[in-house]
TIROVEX-748057 format. One record per residue: residue number from 1; x, y, z of N, C-alpha, C, O in turn. Coordinates in steps of 0.001 Angstrom, whole numbers. Atoms other than C-alpha are relative to their C-alpha. Layout:
residues N
+------+---------+---------+---------+---------+---------+---------+---------+---------+---------+---------+---------+---------+
! gugu !    n_xx !    n_yy !    n_zz !   ca_xx !   ca_yy !   ca_zz !    c_xx !    c_yy !    c_zz !    o_xx !    o_yy !    o_zz !
+------+---------+---------+---------+---------+---------+---------+---------+---------+---------+---------+---------+---------+
!  NUM !       X !       Y !       Z !       X !       Y !       Z !       X !       Y !       Z !       X !       Y !       Z !
...
+------+---------+---------+---------+---------+---------+---------+---------+---------+---------+---------+---------+---------+
***
This chain:
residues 166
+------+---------+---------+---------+---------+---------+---------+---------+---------+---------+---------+---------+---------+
! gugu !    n_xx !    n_yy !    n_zz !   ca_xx !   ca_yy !   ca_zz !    c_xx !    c_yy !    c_zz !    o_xx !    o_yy !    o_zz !
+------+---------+---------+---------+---------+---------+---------+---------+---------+---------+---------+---------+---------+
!    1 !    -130 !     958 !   -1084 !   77858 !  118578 !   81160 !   -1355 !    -194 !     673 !   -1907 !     832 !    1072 !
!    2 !     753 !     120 !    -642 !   75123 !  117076 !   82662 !     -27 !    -838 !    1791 !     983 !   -1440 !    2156 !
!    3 !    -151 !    -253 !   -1263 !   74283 !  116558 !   86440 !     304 !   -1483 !     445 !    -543 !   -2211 !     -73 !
!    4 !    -304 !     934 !    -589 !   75841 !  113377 !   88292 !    -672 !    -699 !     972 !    -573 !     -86 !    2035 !
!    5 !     781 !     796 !    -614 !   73768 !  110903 !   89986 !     678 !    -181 !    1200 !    1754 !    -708 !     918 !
!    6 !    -644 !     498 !    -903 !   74953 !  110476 !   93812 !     489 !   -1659 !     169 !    1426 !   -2271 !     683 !
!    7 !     -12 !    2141 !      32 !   74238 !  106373 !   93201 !    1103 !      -2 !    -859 !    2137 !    -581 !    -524 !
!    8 !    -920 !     227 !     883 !   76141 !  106820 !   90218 !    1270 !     116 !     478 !    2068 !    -820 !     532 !
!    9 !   -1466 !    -566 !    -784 !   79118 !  108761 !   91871 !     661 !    -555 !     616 !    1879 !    -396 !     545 !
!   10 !      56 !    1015 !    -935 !   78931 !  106017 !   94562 !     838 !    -976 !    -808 !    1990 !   -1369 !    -619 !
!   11 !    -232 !    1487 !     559 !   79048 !  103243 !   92166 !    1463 !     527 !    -521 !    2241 !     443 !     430 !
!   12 !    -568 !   -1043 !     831 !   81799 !  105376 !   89532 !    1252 !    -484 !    1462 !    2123 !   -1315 !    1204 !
!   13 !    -799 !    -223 !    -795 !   83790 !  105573 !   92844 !     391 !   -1285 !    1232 !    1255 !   -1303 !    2109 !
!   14 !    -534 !    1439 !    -545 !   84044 !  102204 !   94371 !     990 !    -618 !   -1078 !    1538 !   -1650 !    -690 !
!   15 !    -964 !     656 !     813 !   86285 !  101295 !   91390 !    1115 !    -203 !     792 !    1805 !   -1213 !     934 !
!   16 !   -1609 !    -372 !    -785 !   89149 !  103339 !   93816 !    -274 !    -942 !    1017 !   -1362 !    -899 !    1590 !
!   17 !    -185 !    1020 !   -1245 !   90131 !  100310 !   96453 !     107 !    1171 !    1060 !     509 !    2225 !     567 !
!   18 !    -590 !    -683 !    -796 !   90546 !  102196 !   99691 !     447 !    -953 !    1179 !    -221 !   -1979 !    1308 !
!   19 !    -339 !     633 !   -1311 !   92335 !  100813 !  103021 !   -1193 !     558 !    1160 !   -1471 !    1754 !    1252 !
!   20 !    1176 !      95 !   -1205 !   89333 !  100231 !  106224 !    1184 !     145 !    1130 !    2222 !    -501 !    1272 !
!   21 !     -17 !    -167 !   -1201 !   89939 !  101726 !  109366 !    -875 !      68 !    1251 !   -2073 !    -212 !    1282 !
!   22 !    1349 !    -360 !   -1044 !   88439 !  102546 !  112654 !     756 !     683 !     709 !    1939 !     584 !    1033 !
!   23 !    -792 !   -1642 !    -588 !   89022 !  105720 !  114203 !    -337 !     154 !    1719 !   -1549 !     356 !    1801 !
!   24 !     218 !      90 !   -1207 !   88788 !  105774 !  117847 !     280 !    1313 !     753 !     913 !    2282 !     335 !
!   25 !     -72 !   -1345 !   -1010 !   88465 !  108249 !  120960 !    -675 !    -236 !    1294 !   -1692 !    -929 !    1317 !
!   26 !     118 !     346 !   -1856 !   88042 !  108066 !  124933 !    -957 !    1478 !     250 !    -606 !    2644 !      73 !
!   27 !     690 !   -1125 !    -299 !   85128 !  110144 !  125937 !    -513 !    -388 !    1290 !    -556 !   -1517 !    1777 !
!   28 !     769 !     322 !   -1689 !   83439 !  110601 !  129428 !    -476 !   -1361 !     589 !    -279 !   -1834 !    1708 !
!   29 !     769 !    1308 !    -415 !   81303 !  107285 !  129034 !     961 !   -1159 !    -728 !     405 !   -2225 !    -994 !
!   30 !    -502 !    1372 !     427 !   84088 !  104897 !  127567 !     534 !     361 !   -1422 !     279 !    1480 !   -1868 !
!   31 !    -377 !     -18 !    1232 !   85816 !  104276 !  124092 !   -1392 !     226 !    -946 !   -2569 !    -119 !    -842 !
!   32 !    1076 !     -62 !    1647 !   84015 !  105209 !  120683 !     101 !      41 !   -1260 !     576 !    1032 !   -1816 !
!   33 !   -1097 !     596 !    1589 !   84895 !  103861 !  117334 !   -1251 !     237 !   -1527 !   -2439 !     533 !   -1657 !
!   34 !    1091 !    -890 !    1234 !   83534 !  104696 !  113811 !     954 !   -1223 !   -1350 !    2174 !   -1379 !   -1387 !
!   35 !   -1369 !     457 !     970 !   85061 !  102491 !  110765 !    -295 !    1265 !   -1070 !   -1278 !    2003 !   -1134 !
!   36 !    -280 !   -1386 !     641 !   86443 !  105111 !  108120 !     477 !    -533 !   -1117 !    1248 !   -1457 !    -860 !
!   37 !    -925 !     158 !    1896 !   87739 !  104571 !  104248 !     953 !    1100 !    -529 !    1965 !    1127 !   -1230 !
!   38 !    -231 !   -1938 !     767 !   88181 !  108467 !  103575 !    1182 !     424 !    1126 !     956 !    1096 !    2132 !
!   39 !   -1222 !    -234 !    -855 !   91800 !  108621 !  105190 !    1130 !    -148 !    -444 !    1490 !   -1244 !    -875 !
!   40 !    -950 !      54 !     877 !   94831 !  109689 !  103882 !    1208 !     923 !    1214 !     906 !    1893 !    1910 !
!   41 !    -971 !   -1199 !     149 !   98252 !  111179 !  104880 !     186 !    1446 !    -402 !     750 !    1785 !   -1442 !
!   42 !    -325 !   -1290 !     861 !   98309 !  114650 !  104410 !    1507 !     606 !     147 !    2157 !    1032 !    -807 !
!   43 !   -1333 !    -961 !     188 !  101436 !  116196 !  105234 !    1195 !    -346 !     635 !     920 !    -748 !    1766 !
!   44 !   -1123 !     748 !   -1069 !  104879 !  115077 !  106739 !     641 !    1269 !       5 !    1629 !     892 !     635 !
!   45 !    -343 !    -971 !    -704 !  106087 !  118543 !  107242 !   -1213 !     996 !     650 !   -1583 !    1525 !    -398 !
!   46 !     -16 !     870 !    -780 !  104245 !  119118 !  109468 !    -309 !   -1536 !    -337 !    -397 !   -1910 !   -1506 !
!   47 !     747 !     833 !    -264 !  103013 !  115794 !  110587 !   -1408 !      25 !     -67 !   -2048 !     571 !     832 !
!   48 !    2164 !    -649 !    -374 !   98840 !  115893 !  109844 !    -155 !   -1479 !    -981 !     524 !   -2023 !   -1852 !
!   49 !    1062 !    1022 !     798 !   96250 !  113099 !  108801 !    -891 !     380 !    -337 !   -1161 !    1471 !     165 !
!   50 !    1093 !    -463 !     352 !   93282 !  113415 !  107157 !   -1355 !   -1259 !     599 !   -1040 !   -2449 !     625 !
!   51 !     960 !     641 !    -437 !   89890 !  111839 !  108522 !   -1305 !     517 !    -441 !   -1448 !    1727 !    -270 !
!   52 !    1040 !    -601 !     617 !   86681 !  112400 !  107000 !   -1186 !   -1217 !     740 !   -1407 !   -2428 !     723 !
!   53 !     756 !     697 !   -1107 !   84075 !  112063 !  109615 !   -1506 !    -164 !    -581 !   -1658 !     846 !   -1269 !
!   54 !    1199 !     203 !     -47 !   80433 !  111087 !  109030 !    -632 !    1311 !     632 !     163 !    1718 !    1478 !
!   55 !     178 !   -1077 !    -885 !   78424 !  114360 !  110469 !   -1303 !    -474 !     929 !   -1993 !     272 !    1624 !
!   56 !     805 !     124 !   -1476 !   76147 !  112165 !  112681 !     553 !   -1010 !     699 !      11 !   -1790 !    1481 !
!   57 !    -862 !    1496 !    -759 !   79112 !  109767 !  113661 !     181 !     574 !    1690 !     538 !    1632 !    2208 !
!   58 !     185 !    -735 !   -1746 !   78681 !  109838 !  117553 !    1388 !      61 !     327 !    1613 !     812 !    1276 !
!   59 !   -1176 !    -208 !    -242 !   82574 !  109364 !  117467 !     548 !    1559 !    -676 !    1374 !    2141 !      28 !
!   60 !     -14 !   -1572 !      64 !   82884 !  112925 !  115920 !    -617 !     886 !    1333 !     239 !    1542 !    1927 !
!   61 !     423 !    -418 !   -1001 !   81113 !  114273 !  118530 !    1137 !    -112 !    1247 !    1374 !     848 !    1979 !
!   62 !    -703 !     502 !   -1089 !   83462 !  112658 !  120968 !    1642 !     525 !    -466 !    2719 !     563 !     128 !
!   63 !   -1907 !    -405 !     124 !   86559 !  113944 !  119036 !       9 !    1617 !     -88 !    1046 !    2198 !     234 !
!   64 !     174 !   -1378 !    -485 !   85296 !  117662 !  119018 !     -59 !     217 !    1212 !     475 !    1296 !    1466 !
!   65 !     206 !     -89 !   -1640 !   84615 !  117435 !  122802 !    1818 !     -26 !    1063 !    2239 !     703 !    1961 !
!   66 !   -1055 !    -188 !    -449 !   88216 !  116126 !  123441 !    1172 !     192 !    -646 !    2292 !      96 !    -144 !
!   67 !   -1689 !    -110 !     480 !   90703 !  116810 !  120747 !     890 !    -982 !    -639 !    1877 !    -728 !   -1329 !
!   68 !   -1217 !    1170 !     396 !   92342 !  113513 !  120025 !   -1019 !    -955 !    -450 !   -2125 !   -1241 !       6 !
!   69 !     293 !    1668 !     582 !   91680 !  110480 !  117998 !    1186 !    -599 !    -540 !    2284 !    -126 !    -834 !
!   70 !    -912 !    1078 !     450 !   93170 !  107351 !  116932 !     -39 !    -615 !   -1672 !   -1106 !    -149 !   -2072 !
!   71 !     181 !     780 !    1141 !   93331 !  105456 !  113386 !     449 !   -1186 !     391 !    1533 !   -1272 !     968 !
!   72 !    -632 !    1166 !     -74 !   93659 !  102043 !  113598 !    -265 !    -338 !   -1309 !   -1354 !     -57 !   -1810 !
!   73 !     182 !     813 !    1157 !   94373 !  100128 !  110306 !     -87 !   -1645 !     209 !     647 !   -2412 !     833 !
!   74 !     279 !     885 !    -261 !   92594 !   97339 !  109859 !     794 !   -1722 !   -1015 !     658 !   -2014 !   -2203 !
!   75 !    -596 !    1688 !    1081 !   94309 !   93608 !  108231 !   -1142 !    -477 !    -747 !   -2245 !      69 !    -773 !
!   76 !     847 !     688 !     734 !   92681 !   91326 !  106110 !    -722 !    -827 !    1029 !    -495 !    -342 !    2137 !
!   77 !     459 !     454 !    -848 !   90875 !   89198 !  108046 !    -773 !     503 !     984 !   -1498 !    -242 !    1643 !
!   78 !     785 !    -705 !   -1123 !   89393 !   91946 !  110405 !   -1358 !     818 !   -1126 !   -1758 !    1971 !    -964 !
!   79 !    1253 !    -659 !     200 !   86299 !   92479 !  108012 !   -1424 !     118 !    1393 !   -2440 !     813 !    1376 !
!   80 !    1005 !    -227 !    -778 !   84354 !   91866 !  111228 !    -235 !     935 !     849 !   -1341 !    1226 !    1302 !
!   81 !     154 !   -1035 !    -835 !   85139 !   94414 !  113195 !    -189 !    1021 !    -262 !    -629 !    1798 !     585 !
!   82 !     727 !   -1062 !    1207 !   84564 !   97010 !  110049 !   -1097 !      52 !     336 !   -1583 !    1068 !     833 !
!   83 !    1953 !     252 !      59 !   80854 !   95696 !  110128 !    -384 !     606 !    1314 !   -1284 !    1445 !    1328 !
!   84 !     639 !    -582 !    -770 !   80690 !   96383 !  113782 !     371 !    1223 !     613 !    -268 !    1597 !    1596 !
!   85 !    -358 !   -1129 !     133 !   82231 !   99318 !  113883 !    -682 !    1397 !    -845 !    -768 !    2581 !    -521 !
!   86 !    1059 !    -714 !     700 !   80040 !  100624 !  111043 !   -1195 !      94 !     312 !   -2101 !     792 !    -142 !
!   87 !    1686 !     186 !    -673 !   77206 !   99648 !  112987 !    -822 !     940 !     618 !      25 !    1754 !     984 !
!   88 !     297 !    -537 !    -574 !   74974 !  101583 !  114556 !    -205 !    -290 !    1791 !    -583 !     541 !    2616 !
!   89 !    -218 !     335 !   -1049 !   75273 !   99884 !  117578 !     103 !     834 !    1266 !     -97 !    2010 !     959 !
!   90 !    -210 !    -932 !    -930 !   75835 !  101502 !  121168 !    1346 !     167 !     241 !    1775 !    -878 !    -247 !
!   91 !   -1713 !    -152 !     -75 !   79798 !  102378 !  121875 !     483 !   -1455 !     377 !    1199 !   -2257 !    -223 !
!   92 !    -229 !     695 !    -925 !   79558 !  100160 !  124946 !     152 !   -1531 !    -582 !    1182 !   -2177 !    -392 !
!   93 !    -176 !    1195 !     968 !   78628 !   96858 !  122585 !     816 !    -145 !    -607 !    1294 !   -1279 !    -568 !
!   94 !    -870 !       1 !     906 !   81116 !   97949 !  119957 !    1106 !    -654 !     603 !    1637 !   -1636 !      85 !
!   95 !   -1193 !     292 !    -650 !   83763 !   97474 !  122217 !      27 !   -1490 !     878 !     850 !   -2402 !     965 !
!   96 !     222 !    1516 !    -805 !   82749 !   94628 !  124263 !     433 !   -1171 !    -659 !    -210 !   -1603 !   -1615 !
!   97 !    -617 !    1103 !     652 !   84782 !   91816 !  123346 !    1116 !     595 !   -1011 !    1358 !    -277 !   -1846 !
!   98 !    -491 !    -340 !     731 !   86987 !   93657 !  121424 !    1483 !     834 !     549 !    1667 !    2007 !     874 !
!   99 !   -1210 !    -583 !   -1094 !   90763 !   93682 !  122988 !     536 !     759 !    -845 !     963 !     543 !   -1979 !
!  100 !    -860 !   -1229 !     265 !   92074 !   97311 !  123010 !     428 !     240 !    1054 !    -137 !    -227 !    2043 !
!  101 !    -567 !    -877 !    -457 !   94261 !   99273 !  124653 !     131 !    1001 !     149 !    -246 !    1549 !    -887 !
!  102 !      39 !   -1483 !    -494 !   94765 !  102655 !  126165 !    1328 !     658 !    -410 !    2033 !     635 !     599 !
!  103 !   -1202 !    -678 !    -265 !   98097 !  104684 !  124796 !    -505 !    1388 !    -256 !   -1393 !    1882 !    -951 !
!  104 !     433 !   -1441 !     -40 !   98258 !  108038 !  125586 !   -1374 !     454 !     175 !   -1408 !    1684 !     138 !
!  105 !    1530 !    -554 !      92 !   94177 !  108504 !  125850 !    -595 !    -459 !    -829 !   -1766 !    -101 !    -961 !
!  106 !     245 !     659 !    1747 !   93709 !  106743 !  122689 !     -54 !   -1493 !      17 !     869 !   -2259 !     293 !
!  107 !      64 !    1562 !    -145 !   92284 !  103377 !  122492 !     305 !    -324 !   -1546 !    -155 !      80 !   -2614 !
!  108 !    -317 !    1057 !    1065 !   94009 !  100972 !  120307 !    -371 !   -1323 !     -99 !     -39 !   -2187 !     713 !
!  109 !     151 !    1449 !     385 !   92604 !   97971 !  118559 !    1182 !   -1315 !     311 !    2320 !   -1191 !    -143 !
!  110 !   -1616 !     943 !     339 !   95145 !   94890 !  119066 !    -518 !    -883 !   -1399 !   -1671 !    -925 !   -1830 !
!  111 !    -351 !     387 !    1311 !   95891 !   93102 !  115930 !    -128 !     601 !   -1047 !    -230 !    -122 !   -2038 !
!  112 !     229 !    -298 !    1078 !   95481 !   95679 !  113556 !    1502 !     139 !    -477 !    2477 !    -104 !     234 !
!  113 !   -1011 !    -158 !     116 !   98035 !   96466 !  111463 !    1057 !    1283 !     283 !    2282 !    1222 !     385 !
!  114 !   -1047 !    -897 !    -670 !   99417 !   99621 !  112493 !   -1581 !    1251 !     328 !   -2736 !    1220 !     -98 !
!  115 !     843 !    -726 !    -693 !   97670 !  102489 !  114378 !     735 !    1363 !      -4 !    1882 !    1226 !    -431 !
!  116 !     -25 !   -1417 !    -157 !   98157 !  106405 !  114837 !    -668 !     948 !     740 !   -1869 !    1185 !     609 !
!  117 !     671 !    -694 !    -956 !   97423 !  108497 !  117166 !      32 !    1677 !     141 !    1073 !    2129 !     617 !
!  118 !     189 !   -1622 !     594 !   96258 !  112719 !  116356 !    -397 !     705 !    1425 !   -1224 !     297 !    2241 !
!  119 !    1227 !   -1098 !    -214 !   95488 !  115740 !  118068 !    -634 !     662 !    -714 !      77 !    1334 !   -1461 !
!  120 !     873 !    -380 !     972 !   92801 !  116935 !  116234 !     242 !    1740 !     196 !    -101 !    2482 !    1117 !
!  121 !    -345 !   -1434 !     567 !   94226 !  120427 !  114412 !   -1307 !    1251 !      15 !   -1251 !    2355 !     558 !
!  122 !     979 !    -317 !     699 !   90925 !  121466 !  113035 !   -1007 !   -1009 !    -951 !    -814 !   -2079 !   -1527 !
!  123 !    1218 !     624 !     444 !   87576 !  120703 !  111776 !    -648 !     735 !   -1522 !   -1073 !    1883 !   -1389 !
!  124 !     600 !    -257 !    1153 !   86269 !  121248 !  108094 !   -1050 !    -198 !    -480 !   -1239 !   -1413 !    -535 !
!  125 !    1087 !     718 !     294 !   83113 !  121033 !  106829 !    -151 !    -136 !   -1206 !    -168 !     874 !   -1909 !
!  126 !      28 !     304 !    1543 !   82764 !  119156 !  103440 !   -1404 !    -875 !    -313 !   -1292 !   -2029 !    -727 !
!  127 !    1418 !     535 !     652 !   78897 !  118220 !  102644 !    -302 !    -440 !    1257 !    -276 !     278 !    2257 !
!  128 !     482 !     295 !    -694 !   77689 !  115764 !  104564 !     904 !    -901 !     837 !     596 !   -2035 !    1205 !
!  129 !   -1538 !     565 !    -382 !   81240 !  114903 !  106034 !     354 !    1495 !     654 !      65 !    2657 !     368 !
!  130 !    -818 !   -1345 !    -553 !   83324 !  116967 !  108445 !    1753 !    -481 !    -397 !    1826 !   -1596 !    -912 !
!  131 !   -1824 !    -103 !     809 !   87326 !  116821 !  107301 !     662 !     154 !    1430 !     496 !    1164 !    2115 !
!  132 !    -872 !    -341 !   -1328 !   89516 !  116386 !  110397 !    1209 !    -201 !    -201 !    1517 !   -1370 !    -435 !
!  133 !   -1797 !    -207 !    -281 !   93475 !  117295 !  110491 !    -169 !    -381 !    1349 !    -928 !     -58 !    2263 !
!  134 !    -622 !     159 !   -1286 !   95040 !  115825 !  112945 !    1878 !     -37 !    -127 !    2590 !    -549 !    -991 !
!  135 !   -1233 !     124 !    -530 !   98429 !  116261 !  114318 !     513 !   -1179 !     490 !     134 !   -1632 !    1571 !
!  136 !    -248 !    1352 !    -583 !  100094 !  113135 !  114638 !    1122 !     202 !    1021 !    2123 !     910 !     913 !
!  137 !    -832 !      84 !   -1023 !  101653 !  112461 !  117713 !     635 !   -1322 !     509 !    1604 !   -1309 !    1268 !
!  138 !    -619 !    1147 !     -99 !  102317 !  108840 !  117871 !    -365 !    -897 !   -1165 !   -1455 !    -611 !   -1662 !
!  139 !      23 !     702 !     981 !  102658 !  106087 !  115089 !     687 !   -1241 !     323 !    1818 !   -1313 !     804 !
!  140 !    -613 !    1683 !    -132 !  103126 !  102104 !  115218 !    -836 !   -1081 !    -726 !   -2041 !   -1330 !    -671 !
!  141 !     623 !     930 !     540 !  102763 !   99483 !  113196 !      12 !   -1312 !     390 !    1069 !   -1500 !     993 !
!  142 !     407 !     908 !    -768 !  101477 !   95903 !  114288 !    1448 !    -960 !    -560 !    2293 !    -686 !   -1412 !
!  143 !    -713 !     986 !     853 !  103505 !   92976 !  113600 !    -374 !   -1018 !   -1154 !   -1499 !   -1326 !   -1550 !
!  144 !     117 !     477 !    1778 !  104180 !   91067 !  110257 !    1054 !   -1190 !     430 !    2242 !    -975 !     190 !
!  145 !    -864 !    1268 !     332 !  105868 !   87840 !  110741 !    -516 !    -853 !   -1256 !   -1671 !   -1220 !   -1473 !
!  146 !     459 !    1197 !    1853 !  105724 !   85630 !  107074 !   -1087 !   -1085 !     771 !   -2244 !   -1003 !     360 !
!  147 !     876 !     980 !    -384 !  103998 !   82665 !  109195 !   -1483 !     909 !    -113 !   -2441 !     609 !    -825 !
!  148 !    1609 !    -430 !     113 !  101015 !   85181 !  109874 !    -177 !     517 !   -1433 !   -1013 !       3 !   -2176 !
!  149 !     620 !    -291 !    1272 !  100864 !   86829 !  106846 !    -481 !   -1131 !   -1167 !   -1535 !    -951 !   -1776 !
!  150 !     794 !     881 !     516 !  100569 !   83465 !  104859 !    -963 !   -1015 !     525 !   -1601 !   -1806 !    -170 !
!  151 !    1296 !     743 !    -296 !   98275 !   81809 !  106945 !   -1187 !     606 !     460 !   -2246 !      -9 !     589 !
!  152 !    1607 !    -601 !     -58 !   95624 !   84097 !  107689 !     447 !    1465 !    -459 !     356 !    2259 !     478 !
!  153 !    -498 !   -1166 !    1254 !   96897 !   87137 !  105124 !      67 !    1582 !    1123 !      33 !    2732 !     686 !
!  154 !     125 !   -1023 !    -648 !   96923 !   89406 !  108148 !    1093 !     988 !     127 !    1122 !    2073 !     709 !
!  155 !   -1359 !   -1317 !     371 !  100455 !   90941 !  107076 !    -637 !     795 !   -1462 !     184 !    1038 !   -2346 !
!  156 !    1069 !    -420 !    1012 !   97567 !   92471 !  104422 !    -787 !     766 !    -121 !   -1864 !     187 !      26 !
!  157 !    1606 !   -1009 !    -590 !   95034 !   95210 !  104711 !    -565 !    -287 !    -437 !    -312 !    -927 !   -1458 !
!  158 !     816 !     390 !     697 !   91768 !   94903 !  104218 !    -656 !    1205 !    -867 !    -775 !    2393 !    -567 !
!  159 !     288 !   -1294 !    1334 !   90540 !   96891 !  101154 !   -1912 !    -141 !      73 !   -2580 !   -1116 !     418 !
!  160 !    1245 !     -29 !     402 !   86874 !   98283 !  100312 !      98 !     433 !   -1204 !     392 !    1596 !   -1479 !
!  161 !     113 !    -117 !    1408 !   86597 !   97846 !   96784 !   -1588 !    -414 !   -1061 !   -1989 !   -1577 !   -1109 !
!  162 !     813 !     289 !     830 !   83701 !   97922 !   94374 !   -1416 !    -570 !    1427 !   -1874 !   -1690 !    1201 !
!  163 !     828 !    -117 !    -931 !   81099 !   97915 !   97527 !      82 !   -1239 !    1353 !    -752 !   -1557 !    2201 !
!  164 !    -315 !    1345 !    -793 !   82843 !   94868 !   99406 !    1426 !     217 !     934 !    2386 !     982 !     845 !
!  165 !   -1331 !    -345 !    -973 !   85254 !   94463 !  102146 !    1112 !   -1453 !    -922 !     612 !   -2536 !   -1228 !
!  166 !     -64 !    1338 !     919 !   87890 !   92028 !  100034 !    1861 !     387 !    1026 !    2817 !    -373 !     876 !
+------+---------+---------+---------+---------+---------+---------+---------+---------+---------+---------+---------+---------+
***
């Protein structure tokens, strides 16, 4: 066996579509959002999610400090708020213009398609990624009426496939 190229691994591994999120959390100075791919269900006995944080995402920081984050799943149509969410941007910008809500401590996106809300179990460290369980404590999904979903596909997630938001 010879040794695997990270580019390669990269490329190799955009084949798998994944569903775009953005992971949210209420810290001292305001909301702070991160978009995320690397998120899965882990367990329904208990209840736990999986989140795989960036290890210089300033929203990690903000979810070790207090414990809780959010997932919001994002629709088709919301590639823009991926982009600025992925941004490096300041929190305060991210959010600006961008109607959310407060449940439980946990800011929620509006229009995504459904959202979740963790206390964060534990922290893992996997390379250049930290691994976060969370305990889910609340779960809701957005609405889906047929009119929206066929006219702007937003009864749809939006997928990152092959290095594109599609």
């Amino acid at each position: 066996m010879r040794p695997v190229d990270p580019g390669h691994f990269r490329s190799v591994m955009g084949n798998f579509a994944t569903g775009v999120t953005v992971v949210t959390a209420a810290g001292p100075q305001g909301p702070v959002g991160m978009t995320a791919n690397a998120v899965a269900s882990l367990s329904l006995e208990p209840l736990l999610l999986l989140v795989a944080f960036d290890n210089t995402a300033r929203t990690l920081q903000v979810v070790r400090a207090t414990g809780r984050f959010g997932v919001n799943v994002l629709a088709a149509g919301q590639a823009d708020l991926a982009r600025l969410f992925a941004s490096k941007a300041p929190e305060d910008a991210k959010f600006a213009g961008v109607p959310h809500q407060v449940h439980d401590g946990i800011p929620v996106i509006d229009g995504t398609l459904a959202w979740v809300g963790c206390r964060l179990e534990r922290l893992v460290p996997g390379g250049d990624h930290t691994i976060g369980i969370g305990a889910v404590e609340s779960a809701e999904a957005g609405e889906r009426s047929g009119d929206e979903r066929s006219a702007r596909g937003r009864g749809f997630p939006l997928v990152w496939f092959r290095g594109e938001y599609r």
